[in-house]
N, C-alpha and C positions, 0 to 999 in steps of 0.2 A: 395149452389150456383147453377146455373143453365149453361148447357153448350149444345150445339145445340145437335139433337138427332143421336148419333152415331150407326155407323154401319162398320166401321172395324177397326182396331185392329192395336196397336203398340206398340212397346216398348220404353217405356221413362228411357235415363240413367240421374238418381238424385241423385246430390249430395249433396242439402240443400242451395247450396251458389244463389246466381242472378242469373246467366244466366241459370241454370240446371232449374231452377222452373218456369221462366219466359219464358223455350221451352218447359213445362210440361203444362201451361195454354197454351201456342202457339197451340198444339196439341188437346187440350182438346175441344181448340173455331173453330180447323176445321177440328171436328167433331168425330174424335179418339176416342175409349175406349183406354187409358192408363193402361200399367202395367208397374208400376216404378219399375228401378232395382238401388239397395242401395248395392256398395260395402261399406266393412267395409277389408280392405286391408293391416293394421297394421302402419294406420295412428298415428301422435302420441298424436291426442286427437280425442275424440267420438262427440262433438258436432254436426258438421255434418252430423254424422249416424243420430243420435235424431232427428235434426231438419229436414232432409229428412222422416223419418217415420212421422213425425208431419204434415207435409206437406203433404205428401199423405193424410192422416186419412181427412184432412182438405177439400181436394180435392174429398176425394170419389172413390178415384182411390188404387188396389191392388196394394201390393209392393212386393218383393221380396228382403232377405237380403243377397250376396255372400260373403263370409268369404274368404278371400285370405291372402297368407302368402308371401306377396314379398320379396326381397333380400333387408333384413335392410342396405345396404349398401349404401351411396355415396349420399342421398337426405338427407335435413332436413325436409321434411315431413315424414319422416318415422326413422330416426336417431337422437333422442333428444340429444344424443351429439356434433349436429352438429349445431349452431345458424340461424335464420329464421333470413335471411338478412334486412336491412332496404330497401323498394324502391329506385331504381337507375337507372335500365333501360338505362345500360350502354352500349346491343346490344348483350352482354355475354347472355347466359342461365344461368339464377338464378341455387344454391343447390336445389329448391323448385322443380326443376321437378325431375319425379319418374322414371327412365328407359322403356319405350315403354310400360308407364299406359296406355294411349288408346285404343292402340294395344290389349294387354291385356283385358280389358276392350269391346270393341267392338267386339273382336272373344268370349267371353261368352257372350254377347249381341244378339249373330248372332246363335248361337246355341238356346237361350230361343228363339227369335222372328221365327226363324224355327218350331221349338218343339210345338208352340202357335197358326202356321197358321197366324203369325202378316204379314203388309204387309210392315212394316217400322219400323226402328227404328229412336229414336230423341237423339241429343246429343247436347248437348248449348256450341259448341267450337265456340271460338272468336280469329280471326284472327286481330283487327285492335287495340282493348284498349286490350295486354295483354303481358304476361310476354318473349313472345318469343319462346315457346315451342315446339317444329318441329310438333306434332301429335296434332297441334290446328288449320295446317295449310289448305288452302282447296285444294292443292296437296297430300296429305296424304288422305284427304276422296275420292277423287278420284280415286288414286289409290287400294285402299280397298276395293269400288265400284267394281272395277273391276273383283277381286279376290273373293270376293262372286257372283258375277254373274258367272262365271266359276267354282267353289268352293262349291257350294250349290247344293240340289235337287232342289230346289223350283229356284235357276238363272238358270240351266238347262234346265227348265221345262219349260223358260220363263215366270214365277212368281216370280223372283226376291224381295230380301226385298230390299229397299228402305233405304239411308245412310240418312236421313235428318238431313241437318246443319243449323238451323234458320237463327240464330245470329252471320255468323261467318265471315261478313261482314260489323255490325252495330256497330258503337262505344259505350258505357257503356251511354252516353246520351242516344241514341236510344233505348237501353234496355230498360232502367229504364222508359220512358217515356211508350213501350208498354207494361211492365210490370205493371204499372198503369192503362193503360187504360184497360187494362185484370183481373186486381183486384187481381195482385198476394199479398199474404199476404207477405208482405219486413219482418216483426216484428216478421217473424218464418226463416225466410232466416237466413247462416251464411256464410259470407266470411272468417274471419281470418283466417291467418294458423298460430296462437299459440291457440286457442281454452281457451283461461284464461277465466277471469271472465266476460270479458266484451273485446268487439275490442281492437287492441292494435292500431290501427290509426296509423303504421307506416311499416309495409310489403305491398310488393307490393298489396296484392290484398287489402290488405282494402284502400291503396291510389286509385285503380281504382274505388270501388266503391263509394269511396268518391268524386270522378270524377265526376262518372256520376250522382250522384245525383244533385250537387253544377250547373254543366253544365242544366241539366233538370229543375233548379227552386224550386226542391222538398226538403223536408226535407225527412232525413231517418227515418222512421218509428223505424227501431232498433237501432239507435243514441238517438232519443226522448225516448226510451225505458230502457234505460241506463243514461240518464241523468237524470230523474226521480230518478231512483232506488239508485242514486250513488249521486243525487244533485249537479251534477257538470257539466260543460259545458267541451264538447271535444274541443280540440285544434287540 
């Protein structure tokens, strides 16, 4: 694939699902070298990790994989004793969020993109199609902004790394449609958060992406890709 001739430098946090890969070509088309960073967090399937390494390789872009041992406690993404709700979007914070992952997540983000001389990091949080998460919201990068510009050599310095939030404004329509127009590969993305054999077409995030495909006109490339494999049409 070809992507305009870069010349500085950023950190992409990739998770494998839509929006993470669809702010990883975002970056790539204005003009970034990409170094993807892949936690592996003791989610309670691997898919993800996979299809985020996959994605890189695909892309051309170095990755790094962070091993984290979070508190199995209180999430069902990280507690398989805990059941991966159906969509409901009742206003409550689903089990699916993981206690100040972001957080977490963006302060070792903020230390590699330091370490590298990057001048930005990218994180594909979405504020409008999404589960309600406090650290998706664009109060939370702001304020975080902050704290690394005061917080860092390089915000000191007044060379600041840069919080960029593509997507965290556009609804899973929007996505998917610049996601297309970018040529993200969908057929290596995964949303679910049961990681089975195939979507499970009824947790929140695969209802969102289901969204925003049905809304954009498109077919999902990894819906067609499963319906093949399995000979059967999703419901």
């Amino acid at each position: 694939m070809r992507h305009p001739t870069r010349n500085k430098l950023a950190v992409v946090l990739l998770s494998g699902g839509l929006d993470s890969t669809t702010t990883l070509f975002l970056a790539l088309n204005k003009g970034f070298e990409a170094s993807c960073l892949i936690f592996d967090y003791g989610q309670r399937h691997k898919r993800e990790v996979e299809g985020a390494k996959k994605i890189a390789r695909w892309a051309h872009c170095a990755y790094r994989i962070e091993k984290l041992a979070l508190v199995n406690r209180g999430s069902s993404l990280l507690d398989k004793k805990i059941k991966v709700p159906v969509a409901k979007f009742s206003g409550k914070i689903p089990s699916t969020y993981v206690p100040a992952r972001n957080l977490i997540f963006l302060s070792i983000a903020s230390s590699f993109a330091e370490s590298l001389g990057a001048e930005a990091i990218f994180i594909g949080a979405n504020a409008i199609d999404f589960s309600g998460y406090p650290d998706c919201r664009p109060e939370f990068y702001s304020s975080l902004q902050r704290v690394l510009d005061v917080g860092t050599k390089s915000g000191v310095e007044g060379k600041g790394i840069k919080i960029i939030t593509p997507l965290i404004n556009r609804t899973k329509k929007e996505i998917v449609l610049l996601g297309a127009k970018l040529g993200v590969p969908f057929n290596l993305t995964w949303s679910c958060y049961k990681g089975g054999k195939r979507p499970c077409g009824k947790c929140e995030s695969c209802f969102l992406r289901d969204k925003g495909f049905k809304e954009a006109g498109l077919k999902d490339p990894l819906k067609i890709k499963y319906e093949r494999e399995y000979n059967r049409t999703d419901k």
